[in-house]
Jmol script that loads the backbone (N, CA, C; Angstrom):
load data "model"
ATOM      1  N   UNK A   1      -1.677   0.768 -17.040  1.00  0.00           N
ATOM      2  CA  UNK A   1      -2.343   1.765 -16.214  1.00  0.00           C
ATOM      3  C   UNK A   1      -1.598   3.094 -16.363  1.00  0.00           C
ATOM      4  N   UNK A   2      -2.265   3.941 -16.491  1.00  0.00           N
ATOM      5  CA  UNK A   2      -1.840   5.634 -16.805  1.00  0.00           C
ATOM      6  C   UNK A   2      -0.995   5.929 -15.537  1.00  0.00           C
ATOM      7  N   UNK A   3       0.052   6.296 -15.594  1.00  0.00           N
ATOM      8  CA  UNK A   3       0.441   6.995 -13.890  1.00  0.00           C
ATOM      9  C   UNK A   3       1.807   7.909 -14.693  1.00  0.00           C
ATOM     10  N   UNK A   4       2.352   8.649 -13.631  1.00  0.00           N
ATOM     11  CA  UNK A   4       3.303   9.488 -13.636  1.00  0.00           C
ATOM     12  C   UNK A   4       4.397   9.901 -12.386  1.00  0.00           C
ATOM     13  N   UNK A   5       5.416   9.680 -12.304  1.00  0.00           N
ATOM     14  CA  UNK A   5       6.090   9.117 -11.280  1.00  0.00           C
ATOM     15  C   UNK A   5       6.760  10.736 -10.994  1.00  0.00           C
ATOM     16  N   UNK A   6       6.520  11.471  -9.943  1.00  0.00           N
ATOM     17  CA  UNK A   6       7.633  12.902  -9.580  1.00  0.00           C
ATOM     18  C   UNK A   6       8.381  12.659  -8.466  1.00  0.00           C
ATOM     19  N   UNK A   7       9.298  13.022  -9.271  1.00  0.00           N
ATOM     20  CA  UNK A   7      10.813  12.971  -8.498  1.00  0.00           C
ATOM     21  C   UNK A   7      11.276  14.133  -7.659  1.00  0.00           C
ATOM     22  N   UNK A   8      11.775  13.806  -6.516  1.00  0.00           N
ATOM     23  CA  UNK A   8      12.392  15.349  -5.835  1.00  0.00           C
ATOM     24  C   UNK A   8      11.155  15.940  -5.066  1.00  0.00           C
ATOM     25  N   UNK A   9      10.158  15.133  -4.711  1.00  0.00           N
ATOM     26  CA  UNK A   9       9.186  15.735  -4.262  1.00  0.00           C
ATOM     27  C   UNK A   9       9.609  16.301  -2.643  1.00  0.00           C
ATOM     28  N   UNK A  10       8.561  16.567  -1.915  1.00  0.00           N
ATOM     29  CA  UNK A  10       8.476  17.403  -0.622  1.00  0.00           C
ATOM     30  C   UNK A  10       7.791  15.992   0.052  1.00  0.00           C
ATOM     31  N   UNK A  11       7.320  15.717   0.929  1.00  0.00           N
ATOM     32  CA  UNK A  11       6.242  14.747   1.994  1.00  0.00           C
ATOM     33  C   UNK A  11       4.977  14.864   1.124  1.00  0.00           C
ATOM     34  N   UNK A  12       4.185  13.913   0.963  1.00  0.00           N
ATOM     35  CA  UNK A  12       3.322  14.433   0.685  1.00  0.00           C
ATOM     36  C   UNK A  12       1.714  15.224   1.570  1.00  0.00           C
ATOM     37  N   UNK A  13       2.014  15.203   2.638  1.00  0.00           N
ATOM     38  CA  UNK A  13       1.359  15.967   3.101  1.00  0.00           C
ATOM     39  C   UNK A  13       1.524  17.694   2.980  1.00  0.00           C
ATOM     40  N   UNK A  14       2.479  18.019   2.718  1.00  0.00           N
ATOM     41  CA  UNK A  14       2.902  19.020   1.902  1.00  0.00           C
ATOM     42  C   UNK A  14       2.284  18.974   0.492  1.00  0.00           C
ATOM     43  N   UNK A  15       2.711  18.120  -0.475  1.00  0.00           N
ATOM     44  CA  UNK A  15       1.849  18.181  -1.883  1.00  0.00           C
ATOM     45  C   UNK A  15       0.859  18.676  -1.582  1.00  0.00           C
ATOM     46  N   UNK A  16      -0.167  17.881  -0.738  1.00  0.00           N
ATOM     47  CA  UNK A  16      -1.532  17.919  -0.759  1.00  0.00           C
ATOM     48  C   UNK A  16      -2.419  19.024  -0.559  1.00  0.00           C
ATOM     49  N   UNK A  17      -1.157  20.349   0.412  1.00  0.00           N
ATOM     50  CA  UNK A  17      -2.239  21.635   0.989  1.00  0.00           C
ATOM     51  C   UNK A  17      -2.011  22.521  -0.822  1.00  0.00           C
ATOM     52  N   UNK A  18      -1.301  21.925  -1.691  1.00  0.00           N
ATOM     53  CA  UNK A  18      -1.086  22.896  -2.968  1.00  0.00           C
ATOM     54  C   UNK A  18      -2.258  22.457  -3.812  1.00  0.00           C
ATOM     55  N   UNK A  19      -2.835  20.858  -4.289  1.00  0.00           N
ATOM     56  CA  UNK A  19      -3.514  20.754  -4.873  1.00  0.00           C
ATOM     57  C   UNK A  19      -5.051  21.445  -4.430  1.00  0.00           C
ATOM     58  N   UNK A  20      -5.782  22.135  -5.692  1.00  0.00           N
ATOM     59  CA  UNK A  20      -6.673  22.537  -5.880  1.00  0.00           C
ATOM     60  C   UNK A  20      -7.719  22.253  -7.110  1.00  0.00           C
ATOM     61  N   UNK A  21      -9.210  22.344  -6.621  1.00  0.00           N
ATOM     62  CA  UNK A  21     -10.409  21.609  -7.901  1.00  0.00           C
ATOM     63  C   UNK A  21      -9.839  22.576  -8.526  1.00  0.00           C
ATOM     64  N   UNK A  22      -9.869  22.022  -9.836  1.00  0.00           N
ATOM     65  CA  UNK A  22      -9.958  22.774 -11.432  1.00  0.00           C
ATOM     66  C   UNK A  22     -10.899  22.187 -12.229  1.00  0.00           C
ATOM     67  N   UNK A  23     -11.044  22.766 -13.010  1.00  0.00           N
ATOM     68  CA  UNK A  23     -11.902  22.978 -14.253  1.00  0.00           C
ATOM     69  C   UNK A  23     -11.372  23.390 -15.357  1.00  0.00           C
ATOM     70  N   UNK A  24     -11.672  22.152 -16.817  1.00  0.00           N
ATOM     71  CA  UNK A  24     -11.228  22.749 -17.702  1.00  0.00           C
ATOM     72  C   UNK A  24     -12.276  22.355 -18.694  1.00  0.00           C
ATOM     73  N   UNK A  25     -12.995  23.529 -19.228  1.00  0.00           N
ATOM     74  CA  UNK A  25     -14.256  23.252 -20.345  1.00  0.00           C
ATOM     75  C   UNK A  25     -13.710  23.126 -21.940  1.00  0.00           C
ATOM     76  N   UNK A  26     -13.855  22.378 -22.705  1.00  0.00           N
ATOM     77  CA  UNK A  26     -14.098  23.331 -24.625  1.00  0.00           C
ATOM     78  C   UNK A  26     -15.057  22.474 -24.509  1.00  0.00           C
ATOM     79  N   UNK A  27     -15.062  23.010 -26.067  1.00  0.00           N
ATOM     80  CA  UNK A  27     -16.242  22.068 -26.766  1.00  0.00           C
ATOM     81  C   UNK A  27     -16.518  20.890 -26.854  1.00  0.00           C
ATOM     82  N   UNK A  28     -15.946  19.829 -26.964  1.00  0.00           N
ATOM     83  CA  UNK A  28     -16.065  18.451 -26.615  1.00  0.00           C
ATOM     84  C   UNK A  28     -15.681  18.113 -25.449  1.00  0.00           C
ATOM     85  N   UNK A  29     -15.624  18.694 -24.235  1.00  0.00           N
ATOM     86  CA  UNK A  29     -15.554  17.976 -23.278  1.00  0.00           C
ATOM     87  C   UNK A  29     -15.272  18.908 -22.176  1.00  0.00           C
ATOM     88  N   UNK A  30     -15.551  17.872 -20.459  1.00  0.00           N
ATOM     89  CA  UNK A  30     -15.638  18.678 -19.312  1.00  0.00           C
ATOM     90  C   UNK A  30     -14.181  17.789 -18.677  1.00  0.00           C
ATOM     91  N   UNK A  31     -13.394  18.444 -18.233  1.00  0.00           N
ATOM     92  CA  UNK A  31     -13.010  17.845 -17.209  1.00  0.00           C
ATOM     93  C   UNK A  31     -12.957  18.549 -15.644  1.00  0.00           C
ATOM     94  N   UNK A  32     -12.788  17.850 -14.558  1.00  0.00           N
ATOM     95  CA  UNK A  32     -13.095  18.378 -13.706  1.00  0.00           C
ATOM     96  C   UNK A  32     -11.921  17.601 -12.474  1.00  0.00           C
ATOM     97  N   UNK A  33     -11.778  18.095 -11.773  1.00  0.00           N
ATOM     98  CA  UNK A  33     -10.681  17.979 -10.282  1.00  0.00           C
ATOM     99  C   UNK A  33     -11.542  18.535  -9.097  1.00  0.00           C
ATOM    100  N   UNK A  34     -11.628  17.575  -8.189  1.00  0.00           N
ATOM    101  CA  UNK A  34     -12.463  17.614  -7.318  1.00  0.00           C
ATOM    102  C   UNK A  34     -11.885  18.284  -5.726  1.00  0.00           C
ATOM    103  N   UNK A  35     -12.411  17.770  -4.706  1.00  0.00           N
ATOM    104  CA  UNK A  35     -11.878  17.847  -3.635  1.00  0.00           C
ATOM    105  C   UNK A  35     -10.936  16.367  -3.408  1.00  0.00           C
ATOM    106  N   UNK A  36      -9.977  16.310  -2.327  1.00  0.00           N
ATOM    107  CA  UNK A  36      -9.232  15.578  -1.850  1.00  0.00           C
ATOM    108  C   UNK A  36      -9.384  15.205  -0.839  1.00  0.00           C
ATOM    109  N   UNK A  37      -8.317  14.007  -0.895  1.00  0.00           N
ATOM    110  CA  UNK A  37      -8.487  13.440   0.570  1.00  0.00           C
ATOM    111  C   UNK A  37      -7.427  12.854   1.394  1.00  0.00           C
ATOM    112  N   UNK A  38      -6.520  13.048   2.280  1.00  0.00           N
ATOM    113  CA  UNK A  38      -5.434  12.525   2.875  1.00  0.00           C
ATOM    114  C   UNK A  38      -5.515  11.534   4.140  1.00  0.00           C
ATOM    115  N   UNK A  39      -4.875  10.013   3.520  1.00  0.00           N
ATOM    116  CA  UNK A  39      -5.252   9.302   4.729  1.00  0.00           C
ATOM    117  C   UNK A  39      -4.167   9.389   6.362  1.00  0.00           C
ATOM    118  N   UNK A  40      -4.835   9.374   7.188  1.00  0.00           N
ATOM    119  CA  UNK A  40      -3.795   9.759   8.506  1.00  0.00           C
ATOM    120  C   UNK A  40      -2.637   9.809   8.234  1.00  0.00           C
ATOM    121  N   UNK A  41      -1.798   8.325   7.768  1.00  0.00           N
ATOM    122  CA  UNK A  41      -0.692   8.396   7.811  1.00  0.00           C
ATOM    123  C   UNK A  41       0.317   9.762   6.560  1.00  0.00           C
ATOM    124  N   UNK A  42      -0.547  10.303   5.731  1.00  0.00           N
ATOM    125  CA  UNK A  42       0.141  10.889   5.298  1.00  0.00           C
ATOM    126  C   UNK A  42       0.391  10.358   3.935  1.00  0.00           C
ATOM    127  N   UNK A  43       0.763   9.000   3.925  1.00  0.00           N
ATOM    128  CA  UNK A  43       1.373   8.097   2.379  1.00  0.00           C
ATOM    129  C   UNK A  43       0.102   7.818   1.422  1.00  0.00           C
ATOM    130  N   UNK A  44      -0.859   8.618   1.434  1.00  0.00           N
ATOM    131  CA  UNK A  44      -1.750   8.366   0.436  1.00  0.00           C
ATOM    132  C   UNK A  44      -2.969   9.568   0.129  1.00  0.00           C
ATOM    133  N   UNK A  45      -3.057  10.236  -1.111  1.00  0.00           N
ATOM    134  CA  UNK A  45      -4.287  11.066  -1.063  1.00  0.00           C
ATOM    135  C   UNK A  45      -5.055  10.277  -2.228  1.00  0.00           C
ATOM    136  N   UNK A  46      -5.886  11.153  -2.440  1.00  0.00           N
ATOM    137  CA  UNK A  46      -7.353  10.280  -3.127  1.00  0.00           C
ATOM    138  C   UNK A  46      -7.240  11.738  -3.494  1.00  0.00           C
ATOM    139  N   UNK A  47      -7.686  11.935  -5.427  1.00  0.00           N
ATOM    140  CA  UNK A  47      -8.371  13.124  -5.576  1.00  0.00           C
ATOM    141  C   UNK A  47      -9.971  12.638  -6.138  1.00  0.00           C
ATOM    142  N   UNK A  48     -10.987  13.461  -6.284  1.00  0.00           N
ATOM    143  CA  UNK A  48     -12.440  13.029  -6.852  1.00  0.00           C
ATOM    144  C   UNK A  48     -11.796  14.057  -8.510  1.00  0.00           C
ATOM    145  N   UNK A  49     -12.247  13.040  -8.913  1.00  0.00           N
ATOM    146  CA  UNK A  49     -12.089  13.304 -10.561  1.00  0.00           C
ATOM    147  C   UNK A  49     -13.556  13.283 -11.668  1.00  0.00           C
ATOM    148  N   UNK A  50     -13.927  13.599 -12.751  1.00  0.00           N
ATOM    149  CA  UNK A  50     -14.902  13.556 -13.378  1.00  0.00           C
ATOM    150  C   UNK A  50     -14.404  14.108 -14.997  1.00  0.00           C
ATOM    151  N   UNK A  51     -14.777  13.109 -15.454  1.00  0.00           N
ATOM    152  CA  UNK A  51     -14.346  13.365 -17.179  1.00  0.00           C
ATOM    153  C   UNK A  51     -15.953  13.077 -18.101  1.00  0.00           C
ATOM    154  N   UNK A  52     -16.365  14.272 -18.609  1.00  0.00           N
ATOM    155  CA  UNK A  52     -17.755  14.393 -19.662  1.00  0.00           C
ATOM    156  C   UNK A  52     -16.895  14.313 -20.895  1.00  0.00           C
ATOM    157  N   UNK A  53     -16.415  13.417 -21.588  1.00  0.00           N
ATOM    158  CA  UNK A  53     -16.553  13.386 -23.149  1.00  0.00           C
ATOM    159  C   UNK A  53     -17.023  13.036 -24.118  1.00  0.00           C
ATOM    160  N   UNK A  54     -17.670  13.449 -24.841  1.00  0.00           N
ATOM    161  CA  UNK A  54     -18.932  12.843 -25.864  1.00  0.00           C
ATOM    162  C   UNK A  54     -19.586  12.265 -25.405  1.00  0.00           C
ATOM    163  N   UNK A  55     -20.232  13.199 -24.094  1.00  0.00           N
ATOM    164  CA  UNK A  55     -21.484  12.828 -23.848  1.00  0.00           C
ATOM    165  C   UNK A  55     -21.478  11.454 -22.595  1.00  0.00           C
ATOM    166  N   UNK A  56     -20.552  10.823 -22.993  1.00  0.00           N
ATOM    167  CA  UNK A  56     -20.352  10.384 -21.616  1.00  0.00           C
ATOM    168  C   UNK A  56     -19.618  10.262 -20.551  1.00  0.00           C
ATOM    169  N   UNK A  57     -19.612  10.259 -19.098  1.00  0.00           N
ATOM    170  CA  UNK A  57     -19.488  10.500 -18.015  1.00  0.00           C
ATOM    171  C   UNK A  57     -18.468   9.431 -17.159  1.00  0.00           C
ATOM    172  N   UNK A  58     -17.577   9.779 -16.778  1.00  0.00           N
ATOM    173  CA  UNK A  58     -16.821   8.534 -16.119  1.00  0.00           C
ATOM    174  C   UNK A  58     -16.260   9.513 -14.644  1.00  0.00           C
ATOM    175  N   UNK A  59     -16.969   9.084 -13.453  1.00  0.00           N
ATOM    176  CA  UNK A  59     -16.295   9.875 -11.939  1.00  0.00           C
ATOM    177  C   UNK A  59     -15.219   8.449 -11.738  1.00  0.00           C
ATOM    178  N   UNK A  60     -14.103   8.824 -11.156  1.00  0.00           N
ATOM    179  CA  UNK A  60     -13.138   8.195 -10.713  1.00  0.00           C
ATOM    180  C   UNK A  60     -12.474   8.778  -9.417  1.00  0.00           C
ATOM    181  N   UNK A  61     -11.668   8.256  -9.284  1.00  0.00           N
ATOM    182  CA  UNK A  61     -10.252   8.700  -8.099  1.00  0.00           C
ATOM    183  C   UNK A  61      -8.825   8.632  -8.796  1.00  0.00           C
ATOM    184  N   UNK A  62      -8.099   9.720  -8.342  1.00  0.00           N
ATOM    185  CA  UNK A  62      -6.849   9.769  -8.916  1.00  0.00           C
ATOM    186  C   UNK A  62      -6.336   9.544  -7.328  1.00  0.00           C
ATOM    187  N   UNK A  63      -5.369   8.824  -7.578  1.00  0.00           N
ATOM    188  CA  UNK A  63      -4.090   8.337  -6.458  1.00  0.00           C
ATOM    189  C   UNK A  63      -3.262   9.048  -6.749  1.00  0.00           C
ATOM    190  N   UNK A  64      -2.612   9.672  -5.254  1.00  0.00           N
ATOM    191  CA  UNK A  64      -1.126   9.816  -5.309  1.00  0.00           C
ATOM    192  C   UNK A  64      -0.656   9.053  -3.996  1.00  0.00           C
ATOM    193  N   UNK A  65       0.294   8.657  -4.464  1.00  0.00           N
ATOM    194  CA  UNK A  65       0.869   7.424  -3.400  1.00  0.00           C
ATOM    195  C   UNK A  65       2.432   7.945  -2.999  1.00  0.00           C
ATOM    196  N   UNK A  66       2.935   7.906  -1.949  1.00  0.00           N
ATOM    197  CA  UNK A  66       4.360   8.685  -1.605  1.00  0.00           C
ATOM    198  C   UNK A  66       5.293   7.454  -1.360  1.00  0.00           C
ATOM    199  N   UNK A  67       6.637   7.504  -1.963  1.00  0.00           N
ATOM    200  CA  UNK A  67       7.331   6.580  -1.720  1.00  0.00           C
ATOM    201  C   UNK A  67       8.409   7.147  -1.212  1.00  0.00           C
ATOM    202  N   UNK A  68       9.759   6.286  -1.014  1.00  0.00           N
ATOM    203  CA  UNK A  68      10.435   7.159  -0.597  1.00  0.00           C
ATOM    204  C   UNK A  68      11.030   8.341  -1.117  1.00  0.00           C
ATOM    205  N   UNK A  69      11.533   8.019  -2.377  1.00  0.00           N
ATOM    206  CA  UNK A  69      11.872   9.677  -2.781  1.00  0.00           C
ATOM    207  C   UNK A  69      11.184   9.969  -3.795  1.00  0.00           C
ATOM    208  N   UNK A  70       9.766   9.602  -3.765  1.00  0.00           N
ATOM    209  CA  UNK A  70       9.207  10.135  -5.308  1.00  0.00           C
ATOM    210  C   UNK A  70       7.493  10.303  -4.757  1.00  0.00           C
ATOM    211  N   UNK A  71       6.903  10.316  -5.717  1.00  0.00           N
ATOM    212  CA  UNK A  71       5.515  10.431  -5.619  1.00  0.00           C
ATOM    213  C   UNK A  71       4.756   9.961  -6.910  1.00  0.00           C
ATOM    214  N   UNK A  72       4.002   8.730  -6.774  1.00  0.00           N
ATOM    215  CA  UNK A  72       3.327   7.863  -8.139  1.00  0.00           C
ATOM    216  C   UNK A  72       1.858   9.396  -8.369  1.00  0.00           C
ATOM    217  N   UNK A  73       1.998   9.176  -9.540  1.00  0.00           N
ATOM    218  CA  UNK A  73       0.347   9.498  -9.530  1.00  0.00           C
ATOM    219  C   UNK A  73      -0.469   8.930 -10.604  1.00  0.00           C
ATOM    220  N   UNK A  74      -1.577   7.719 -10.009  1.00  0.00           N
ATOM    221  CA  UNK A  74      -2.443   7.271 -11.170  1.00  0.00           C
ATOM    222  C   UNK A  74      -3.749   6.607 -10.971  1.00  0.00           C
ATOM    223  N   UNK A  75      -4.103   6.433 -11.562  1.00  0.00           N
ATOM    224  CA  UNK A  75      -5.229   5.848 -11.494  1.00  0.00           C
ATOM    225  C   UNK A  75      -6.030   4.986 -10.140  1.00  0.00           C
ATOM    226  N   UNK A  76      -6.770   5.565  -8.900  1.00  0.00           N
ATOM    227  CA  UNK A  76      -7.157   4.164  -8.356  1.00  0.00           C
ATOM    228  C   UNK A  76      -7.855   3.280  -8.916  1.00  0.00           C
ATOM    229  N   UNK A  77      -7.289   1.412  -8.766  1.00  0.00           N
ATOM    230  CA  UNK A  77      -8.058   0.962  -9.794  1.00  0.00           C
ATOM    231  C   UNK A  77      -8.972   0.066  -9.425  1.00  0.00           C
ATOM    232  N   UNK A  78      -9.771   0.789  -7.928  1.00  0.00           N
ATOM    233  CA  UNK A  78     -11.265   0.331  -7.592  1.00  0.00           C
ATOM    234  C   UNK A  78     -11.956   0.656  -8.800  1.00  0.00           C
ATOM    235  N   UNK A  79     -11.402   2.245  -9.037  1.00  0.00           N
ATOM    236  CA  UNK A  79     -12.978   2.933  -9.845  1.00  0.00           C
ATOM    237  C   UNK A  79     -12.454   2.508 -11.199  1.00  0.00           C
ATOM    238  N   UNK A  80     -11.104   2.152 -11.960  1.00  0.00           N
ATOM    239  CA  UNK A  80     -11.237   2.156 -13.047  1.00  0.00           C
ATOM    240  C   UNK A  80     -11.944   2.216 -14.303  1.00  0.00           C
ATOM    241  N   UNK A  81     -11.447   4.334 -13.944  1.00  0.00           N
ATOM    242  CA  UNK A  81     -12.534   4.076 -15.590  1.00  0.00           C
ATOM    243  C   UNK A  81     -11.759   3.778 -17.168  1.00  0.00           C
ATOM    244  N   UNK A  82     -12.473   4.136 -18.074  1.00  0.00           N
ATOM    245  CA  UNK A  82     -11.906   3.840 -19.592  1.00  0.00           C
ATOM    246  C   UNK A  82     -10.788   5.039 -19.699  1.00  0.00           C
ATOM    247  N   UNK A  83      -9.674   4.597 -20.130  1.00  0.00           N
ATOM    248  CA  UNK A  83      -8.211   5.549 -20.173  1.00  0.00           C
ATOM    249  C   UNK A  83      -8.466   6.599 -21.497  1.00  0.00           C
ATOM    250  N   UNK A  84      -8.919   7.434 -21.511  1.00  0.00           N
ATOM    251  CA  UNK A  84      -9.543   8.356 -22.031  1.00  0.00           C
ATOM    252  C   UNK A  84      -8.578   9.181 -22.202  1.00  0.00           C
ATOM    253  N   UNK A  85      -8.586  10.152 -23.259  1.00  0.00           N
ATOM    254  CA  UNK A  85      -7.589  11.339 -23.563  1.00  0.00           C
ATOM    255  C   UNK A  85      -7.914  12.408 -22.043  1.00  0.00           C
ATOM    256  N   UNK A  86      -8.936  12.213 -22.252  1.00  0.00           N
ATOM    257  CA  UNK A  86      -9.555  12.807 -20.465  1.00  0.00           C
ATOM    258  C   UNK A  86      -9.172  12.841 -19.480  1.00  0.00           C
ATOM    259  N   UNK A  87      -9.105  11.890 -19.462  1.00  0.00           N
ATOM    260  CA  UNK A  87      -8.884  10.816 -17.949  1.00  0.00           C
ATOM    261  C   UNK A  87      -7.150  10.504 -17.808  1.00  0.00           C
ATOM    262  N   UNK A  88      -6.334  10.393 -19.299  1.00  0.00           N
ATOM    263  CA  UNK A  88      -4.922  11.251 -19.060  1.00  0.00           C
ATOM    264  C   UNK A  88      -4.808  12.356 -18.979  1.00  0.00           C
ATOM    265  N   UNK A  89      -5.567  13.118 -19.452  1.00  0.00           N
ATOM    266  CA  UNK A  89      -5.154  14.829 -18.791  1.00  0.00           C
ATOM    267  C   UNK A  89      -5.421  15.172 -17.816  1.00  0.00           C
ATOM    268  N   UNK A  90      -6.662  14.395 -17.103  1.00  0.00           N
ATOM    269  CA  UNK A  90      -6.912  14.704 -15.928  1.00  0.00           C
ATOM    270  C   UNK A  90      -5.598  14.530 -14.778  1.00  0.00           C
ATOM    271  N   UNK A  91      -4.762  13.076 -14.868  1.00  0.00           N
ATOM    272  CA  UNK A  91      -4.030  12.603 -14.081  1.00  0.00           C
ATOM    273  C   UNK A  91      -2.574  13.629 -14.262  1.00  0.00           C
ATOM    274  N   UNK A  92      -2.570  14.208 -15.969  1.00  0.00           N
ATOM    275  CA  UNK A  92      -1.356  15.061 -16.665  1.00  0.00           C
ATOM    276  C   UNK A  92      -1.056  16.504 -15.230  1.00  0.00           C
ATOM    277  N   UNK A  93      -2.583  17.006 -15.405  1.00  0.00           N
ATOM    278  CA  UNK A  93      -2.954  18.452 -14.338  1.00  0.00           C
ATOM    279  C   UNK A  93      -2.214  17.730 -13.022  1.00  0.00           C
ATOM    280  N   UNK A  94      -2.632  17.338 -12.304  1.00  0.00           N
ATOM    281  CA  UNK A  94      -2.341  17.167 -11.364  1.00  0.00           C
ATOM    282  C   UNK A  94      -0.959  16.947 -10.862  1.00  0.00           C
ATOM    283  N   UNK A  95      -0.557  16.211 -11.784  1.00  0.00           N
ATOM    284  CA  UNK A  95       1.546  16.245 -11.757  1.00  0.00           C
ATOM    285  C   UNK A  95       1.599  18.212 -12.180  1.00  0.00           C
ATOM    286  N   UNK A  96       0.868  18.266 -12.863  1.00  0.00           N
ATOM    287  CA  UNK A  96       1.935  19.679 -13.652  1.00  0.00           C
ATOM    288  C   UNK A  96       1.101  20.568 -11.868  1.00  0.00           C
ATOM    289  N   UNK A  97       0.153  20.640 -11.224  1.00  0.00           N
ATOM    290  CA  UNK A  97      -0.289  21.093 -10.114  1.00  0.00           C
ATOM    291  C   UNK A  97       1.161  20.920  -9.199  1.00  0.00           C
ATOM    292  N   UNK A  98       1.517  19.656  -8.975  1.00  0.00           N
ATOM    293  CA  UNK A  98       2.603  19.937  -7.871  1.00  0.00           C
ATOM    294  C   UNK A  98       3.898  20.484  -8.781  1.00  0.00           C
ATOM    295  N   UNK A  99       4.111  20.431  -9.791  1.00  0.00           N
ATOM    296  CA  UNK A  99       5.186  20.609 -10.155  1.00  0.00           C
ATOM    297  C   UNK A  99       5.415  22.168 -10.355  1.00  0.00           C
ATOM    298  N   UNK A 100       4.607  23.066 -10.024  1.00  0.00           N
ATOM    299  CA  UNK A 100       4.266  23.999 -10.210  1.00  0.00           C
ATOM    300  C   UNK A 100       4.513  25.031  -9.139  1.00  0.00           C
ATOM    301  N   UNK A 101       3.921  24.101  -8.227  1.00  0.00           N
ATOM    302  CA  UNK A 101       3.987  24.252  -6.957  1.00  0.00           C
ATOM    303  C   UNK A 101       5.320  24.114  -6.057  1.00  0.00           C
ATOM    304  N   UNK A 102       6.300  23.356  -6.552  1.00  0.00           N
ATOM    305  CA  UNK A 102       7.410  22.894  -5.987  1.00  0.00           C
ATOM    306  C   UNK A 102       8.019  22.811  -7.215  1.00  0.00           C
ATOM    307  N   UNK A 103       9.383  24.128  -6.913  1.00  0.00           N
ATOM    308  CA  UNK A 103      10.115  23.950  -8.299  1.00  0.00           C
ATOM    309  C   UNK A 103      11.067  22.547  -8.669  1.00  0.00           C
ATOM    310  N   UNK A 104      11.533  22.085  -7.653  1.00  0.00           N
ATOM    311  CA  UNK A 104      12.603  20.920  -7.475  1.00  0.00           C
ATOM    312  C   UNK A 104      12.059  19.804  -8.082  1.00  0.00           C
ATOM    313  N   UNK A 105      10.868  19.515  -8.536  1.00  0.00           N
ATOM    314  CA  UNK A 105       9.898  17.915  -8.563  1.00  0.00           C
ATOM    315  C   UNK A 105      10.347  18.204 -10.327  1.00  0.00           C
ATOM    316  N   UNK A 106      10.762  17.030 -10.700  1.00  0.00           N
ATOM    317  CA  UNK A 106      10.864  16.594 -11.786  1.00  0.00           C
ATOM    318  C   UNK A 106       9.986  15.440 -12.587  1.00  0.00           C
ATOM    319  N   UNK A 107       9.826  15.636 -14.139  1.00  0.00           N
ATOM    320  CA  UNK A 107       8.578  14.401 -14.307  1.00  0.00           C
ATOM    321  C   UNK A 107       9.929  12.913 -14.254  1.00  0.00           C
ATOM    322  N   UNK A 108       9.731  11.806 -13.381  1.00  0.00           N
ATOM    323  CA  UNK A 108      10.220  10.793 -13.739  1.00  0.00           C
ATOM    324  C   UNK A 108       9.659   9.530 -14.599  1.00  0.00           C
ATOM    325  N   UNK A 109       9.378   8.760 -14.648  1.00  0.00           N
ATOM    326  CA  UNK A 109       8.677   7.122 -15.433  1.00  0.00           C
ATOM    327  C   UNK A 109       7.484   7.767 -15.426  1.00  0.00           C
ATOM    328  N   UNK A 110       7.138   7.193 -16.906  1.00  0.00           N
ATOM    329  CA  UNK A 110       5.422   7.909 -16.658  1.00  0.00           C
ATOM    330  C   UNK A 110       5.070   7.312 -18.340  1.00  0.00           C
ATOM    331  N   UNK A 111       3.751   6.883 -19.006  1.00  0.00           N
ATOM    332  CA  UNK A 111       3.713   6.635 -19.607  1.00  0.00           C
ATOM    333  C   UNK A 111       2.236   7.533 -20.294  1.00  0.00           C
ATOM    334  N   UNK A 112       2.703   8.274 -19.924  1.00  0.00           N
ATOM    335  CA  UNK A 112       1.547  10.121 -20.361  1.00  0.00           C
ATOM    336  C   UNK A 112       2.178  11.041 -20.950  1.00  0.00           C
ATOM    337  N   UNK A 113       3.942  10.756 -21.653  1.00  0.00           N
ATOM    338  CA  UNK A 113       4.678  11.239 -22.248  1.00  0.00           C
ATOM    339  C   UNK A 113       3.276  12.934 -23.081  1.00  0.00           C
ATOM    340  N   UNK A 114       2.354  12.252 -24.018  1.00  0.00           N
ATOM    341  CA  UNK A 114       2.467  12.809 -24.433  1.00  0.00           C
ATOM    342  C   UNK A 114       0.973  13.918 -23.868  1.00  0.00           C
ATOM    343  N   UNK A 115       0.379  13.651 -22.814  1.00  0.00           N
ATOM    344  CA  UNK A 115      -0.280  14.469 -22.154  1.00  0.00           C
ATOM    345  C   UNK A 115       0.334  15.659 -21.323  1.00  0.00           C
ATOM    346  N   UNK A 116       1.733  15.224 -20.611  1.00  0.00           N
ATOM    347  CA  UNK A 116       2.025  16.101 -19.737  1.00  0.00           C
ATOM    348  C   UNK A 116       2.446  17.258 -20.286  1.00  0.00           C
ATOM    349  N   UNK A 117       1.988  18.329 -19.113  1.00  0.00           N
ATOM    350  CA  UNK A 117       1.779  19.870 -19.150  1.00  0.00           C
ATOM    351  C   UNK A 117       3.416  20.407 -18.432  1.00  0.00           C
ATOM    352  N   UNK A 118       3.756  21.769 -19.739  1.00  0.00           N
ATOM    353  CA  UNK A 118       5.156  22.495 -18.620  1.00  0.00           C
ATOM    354  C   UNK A 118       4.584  22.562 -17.448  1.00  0.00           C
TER     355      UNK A 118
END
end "model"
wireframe off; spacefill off
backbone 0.3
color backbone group
């Protein structure tokens, strides 16, 4: 399963007021970052995700899950879709979103080596 582990993070209810939908178009393909969602306690968001490549369509959920000193981010695998160059960049944005956002977060375990964004 695709995920990416950041280190040095903040709470994540903090992460969560930084992430924002994006959009990224070329020619072969749409990807897209949706709205979010934070459950009460804080230890879990949901993003709405959507990957168009060649024509076909896969909506999912990206997880971020808060542990104690880190923050997972990957795949929920109700919706599991097909692990797509897509569908890792999609999960890539979203680490490089907080990391961006919070200079201290470092990439830790992650097996998107070669998706992730400075």
């Amino acid at each position: 399963m695709p995920h990416v582990v950041l280190e040095q993070t903040p709470p994540l209810r903090q992460v969560f007021e930084v992430l924002r939908p994006e959009t990224l178009k070329d020619e072969t393909r749409i990807l897209k970052l949706g709205e979010g969602y934070l459950n009460a306690a804080g230890s879990c968001a949901l993003i709405e995700a959507l990957a168009i490549e060649a024509g076909r369509q896969q909506s999912f959920f990206i997880q971020l899950a808060q542990k104690p000193a880190s923050l997972t981010v990957r795949l929920l695998p109700l919706t599991d879709p097909d692990k797509t160059a897509g569908v890792k960049t999609l999960l890539a944005l979203v680490a490089r979103q907080v990391r961006q956002a919070e200079p201290a977060v470092c990439y830790g375990k992650t097996n998107l080596q070669d998706f992730l964004l400075p």
